[in-house]
N, C-alpha and C positions, 0 to 999 in steps of 0.2 A: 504494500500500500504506500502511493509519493505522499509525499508531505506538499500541501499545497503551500504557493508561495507567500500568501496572505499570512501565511504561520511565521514566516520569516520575516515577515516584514512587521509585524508586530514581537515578535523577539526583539528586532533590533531598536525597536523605540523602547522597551520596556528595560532590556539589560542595562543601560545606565542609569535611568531610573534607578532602579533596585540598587545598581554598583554603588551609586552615591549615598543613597540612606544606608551601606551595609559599612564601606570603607569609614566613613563619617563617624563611629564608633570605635574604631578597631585601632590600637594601637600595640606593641609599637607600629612609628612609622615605614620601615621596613617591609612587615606584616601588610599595611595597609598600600604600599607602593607594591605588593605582589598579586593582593588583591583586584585593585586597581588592574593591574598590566590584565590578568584572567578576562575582568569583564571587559574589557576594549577587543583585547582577541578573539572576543566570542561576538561582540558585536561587530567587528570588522568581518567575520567568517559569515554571518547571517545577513549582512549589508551583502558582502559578495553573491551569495545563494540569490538574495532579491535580484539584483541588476545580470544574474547570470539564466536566473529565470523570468525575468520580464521580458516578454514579448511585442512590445506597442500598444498594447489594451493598458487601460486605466486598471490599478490593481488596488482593489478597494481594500482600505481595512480597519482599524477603531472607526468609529461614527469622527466626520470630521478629516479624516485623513486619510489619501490614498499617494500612488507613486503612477509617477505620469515620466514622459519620456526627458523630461527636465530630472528628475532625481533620482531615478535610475543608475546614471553613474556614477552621482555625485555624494549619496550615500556613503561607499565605500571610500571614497577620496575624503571625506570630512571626516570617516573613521579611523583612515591610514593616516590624517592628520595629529588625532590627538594621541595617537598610538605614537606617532616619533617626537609628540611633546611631551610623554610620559618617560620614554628610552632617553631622550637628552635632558633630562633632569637630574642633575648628581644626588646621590643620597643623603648626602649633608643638608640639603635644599627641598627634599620632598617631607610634607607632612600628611595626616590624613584626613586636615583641611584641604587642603590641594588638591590631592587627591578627589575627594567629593565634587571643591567646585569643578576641576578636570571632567569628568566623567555627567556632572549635567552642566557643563557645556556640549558636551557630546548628544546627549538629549536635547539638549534646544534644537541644536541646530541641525541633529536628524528630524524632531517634528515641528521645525520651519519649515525646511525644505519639501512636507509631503504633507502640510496644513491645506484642508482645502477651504478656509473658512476668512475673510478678510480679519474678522472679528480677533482671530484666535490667534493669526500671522501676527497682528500687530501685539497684543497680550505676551506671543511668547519674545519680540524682539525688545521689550519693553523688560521683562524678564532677565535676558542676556546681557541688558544692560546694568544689571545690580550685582552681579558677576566680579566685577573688577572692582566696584564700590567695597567690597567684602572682603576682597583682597589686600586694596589701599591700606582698610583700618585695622587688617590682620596684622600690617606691617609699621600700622603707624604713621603713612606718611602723608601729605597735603593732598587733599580730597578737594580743596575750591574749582580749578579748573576744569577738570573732569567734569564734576558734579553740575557745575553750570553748561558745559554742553550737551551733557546727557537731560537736562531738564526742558533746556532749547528743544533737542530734538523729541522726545518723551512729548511736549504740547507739540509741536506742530504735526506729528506724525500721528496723534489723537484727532486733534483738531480739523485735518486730512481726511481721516477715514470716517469722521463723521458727519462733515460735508459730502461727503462723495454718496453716504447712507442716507442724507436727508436731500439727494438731488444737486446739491448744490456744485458741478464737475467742476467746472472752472477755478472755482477759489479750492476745492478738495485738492483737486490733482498739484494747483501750486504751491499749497501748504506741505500735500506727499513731499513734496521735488526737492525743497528745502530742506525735510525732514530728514532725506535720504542724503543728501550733500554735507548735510552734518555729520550724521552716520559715519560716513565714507570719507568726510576730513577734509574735503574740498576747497582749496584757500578761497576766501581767508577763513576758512571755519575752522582749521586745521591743527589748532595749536593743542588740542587736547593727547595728540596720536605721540607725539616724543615724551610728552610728559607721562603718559600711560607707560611707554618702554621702561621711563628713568627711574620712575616709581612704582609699579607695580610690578610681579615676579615677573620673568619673561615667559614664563609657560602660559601665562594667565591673559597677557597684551599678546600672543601670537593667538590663541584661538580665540580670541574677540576681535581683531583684522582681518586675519587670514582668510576666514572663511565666505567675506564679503558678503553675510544677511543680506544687506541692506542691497542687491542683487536682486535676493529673492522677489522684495515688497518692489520692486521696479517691472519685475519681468511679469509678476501676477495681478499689481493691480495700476500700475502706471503704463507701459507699453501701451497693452490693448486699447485702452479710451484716449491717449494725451495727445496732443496739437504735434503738428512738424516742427513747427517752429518754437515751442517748449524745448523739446528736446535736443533741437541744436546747438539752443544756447546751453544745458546743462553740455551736452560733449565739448562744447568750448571752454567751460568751467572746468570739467574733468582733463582735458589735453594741458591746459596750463597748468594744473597741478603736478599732469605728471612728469615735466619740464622743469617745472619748479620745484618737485621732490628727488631728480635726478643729480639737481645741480646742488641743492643742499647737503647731496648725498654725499657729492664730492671733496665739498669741502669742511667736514665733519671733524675735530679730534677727536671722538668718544667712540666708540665702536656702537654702544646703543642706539645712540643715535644716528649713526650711519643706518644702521639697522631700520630704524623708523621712518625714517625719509627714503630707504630704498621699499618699503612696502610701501607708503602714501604713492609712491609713482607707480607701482605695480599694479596696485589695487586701483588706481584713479585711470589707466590705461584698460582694465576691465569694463567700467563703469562705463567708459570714453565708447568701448566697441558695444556697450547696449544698446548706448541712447543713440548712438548710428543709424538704429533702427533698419538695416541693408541684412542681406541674405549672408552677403561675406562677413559682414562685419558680426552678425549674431555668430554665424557658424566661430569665428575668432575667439569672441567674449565664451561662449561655450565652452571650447578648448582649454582658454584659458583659466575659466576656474576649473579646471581640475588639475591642470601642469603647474598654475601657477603660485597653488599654495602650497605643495610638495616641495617646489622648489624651492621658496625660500624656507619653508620648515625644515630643509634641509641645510641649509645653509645654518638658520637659528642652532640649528644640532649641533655643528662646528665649534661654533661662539659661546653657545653657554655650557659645553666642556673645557673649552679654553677659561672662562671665567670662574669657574671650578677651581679650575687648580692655579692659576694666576690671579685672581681678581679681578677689577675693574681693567677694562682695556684699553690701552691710548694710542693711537693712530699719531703721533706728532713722531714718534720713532720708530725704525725698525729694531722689533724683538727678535727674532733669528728661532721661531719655536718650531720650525720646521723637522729637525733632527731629533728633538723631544718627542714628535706626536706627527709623524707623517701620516697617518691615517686623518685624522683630524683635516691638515695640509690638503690632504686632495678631496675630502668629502666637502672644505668649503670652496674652493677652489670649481668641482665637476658644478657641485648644487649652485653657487651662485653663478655659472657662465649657462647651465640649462634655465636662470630663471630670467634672464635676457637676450634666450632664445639661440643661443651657439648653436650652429648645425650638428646631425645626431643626436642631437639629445632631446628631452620630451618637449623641450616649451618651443623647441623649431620653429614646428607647422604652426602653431597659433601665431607666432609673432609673425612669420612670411604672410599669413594669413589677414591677418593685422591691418598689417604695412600693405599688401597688394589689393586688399580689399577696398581701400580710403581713396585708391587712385580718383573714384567718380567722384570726389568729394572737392577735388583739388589738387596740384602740386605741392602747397604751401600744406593742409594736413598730412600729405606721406613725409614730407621733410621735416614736421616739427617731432612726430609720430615717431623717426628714424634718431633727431637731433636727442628724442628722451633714452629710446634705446642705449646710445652711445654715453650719454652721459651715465645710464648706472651700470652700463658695462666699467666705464675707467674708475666709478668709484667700488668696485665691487676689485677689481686689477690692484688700484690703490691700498685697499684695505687688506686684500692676501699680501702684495710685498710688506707692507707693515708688520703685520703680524709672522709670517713666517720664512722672511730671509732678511738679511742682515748680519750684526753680533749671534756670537753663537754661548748662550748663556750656559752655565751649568748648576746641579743641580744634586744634590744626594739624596734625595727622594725619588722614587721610581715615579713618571710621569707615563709610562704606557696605557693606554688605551684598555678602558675593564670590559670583561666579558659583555657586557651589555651595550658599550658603545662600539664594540667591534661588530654587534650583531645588529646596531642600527646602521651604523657608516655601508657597512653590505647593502643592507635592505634601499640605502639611500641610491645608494649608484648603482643598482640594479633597475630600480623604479626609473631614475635617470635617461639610464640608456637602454632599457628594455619599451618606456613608453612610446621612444621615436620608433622601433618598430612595428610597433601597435596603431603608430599618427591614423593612417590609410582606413583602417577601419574605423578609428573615432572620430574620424572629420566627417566623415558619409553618416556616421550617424546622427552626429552635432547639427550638419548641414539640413537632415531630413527635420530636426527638430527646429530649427532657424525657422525653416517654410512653415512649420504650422504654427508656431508666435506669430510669423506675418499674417498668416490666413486669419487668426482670433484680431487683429488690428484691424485687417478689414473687414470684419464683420462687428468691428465694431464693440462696445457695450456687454452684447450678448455674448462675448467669449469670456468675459474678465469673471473670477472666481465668483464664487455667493458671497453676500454682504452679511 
């Protein structure tokens, strides 16, 4: 007798659930960090089973929630996300606070992404956003910034959908739009995204970016009803960000903050291929949420083992740790040139896709689109010679790589250069799903979720 797929897809909403109220208890933290790891791998295996047995039919499952040809693959990618947040977290650093808020993040943003409910999309982003509020004052540290743009975006992303519920599209959709530009870090809205890196854990500011929500509430309830001319001007918003988060990127001394400013541009270059609203450009923005938050999770993997065992990182000199932690060395080196698109590697297709898709747009979008590229490729170049060639320090503590970072650095550069094999099949799929977000925009109204 099969196991039907709706069972699997309710496991995977439910095992984090459970993981967080069981870890959340349990100490020690050890204990509760192996915990943890179990329920991610069973929710990553059960994410897999969904999107390996999804077919293109709507696969219904709690009242509220089904998976459609948008979450399907995304599932397992938001799973394999917090699964290498959980492996790049040194043991000194994991508690079974962390752990819990780890594991519902994992639940949010498996039932965002297969919320069929406006109501319940915007409850659970609203949700995600107290996540990192919990983190701050675990840690103690300045909550004002944060706290004020999450309140910005918390009203206008209410204020949004309940316009849009009582008819009112036009101010709905513009209140959404703002809503989501906050979200997403948008300059000048932006200032909350480095201060999250500087202040809250890094495991805890990677899956509240990385995953791009604020994505979802665009593609479900924004897309389908919003003007042309709405959404140009947000990709014009989005384009300059990512320009302006490349070049921050660059010239960075903190490594965190290189870090935040190479995601603001990554993530604001996703946003950029939504609101395109074009067949190449969606098929792109597709692609790249699933290359593009692997990749720099792989990257983060790199950095917050280097700040394990060195501390705070500073880019104004070369450290020479290359000979200490060559694994290290090339897992940031593969993961941050696949998340700027280096050929062979997974984020290729979607950047070529990116970049050749904007052609109808103009010369001047493929060359700003190209100008962002390059700028976080030399700060992502800049930041490996920093850290790993130069003086060559030493060291009477063994600094090698522990069994568990050895088993993610693999897993990283296997994902890497195993996804650019796989490009050809997930563009055709991406692509088929591009054409039917445009069909729900030209029908209108009637394609956008229930209210």
């Amino acid at each position: 007798m099969s196991i039907p797929a709706s069972f699997w897809f309710e496991l995977t909403l439910a095992l984090p659930l459970v993981g967080a109220l069981a870890v959340a208890c349990v100490q020690p933290a050890t204990v509760a960090a192996r915990w943890a790891l179990g329920f991610l791998l069973a929710t990553l295996a059960s994410a897999l089973l969904v999107a390996g047995s999804f077919d293109g039919a709507r696969l219904a499952g709690p009242p509220g929630f089904a998976v459609d040809a948008l979450a399907a693959p995304l599932l397992p990618a938001f799973a394999l996300l917090h699964l290498i947040t959980l492996l790049g977290t040194a043991k000194s650093r994991v508690s079974s606070r962390f752990c819990a808020r780890l594991l519902l993040a994992a639940f949010i943003h498996a039932a965002a992404l297969t919320c069929d409910h406006a109501g319940g999309l915007v409850g659970l982003l609203l949700l995600g956003a107290l996540l990192p509020l919990w983190d701050l004052g675990d840690r103690a540290r300045p909550l004002r910034g944060y706290v004020l743009h999450m309140i910005l975006f918390a009203g206008l992303l209410v204020a949004g959908w309940r316009a849009l519920e009582a008819g009112d599209t036009a101010r709905g959709l513009g209140w959404l739009l703002l809503a989501l530009l906050v979200r997403g870090g948008i300059v000048p809205l932006h200032g909350w995204v480095p201060r999250l890196f500087q202040g809250a854990a890094f495991g805890t500011a990677m899956v509240f970016v990385l995953p791009v929500v604020e994505g979802i509430v665009a593609v479900r309830l924004l897309l389908p009803v919003a003007p042309v001319w709405m959404l140009d001007w947000a990709a014009v918003a989005c384009l300059v960000t990512a320009v302006y988060g490349g070049a921050m990127a660059v010239v960075q001394d903190e490594v965190r903050k290189f870090y935040a400013h190479l995601c603001l541009s990554q993530t604001s270059l996703l946003l950029f291929a939504l609101m395109l609203h074009t067949a190449n450009s969606l098929t792109a923005a597709l692609c790249l949420w699933i290359s593009m938050p692997l990749a720099l999770a792989g990257l983060a993997f790199a950095v917050r083992a280097l700040e394990a065992r060195f501390g705070a990182l500073s880019l104004r000199e070369h450290h020479g740790y290359y000979e200490q932690v060559p694994g290290l060395a090339i897992c940031f080196l593969v993961a941050g040139l696949a998340s700027v698109g280096f050929p062979g590697t997974i984020g290729f297709v979607p950047m070529e896709l990116l970049i050749s898709g904007s052609v109808e747009h103009g010369l001047g979008v493929s060359f700003t689109l190209a100008v962002a590229a390059m700028l976080n490729g030399i700060a992502i170049l800049r930041a490996y010679f920093a850290l790993f060639t130069g003086k060559r320090p030493t060291t009477s503590v063994s600094l090698q790589a522990t069994a568990g970072e050895r088993a993610g650095i693999v897993l990283i550069v296997v994902l890497v250069f195993l996804g650019g094999w796989f490009s050809p099949g997930v563009v055709a799929s991406r692509h088929h799903t591009a054409e039917k977000l445009l069909e729900r925009k030209a029908n209108g109204p009637a394609g956008a979720p229930h209210r």
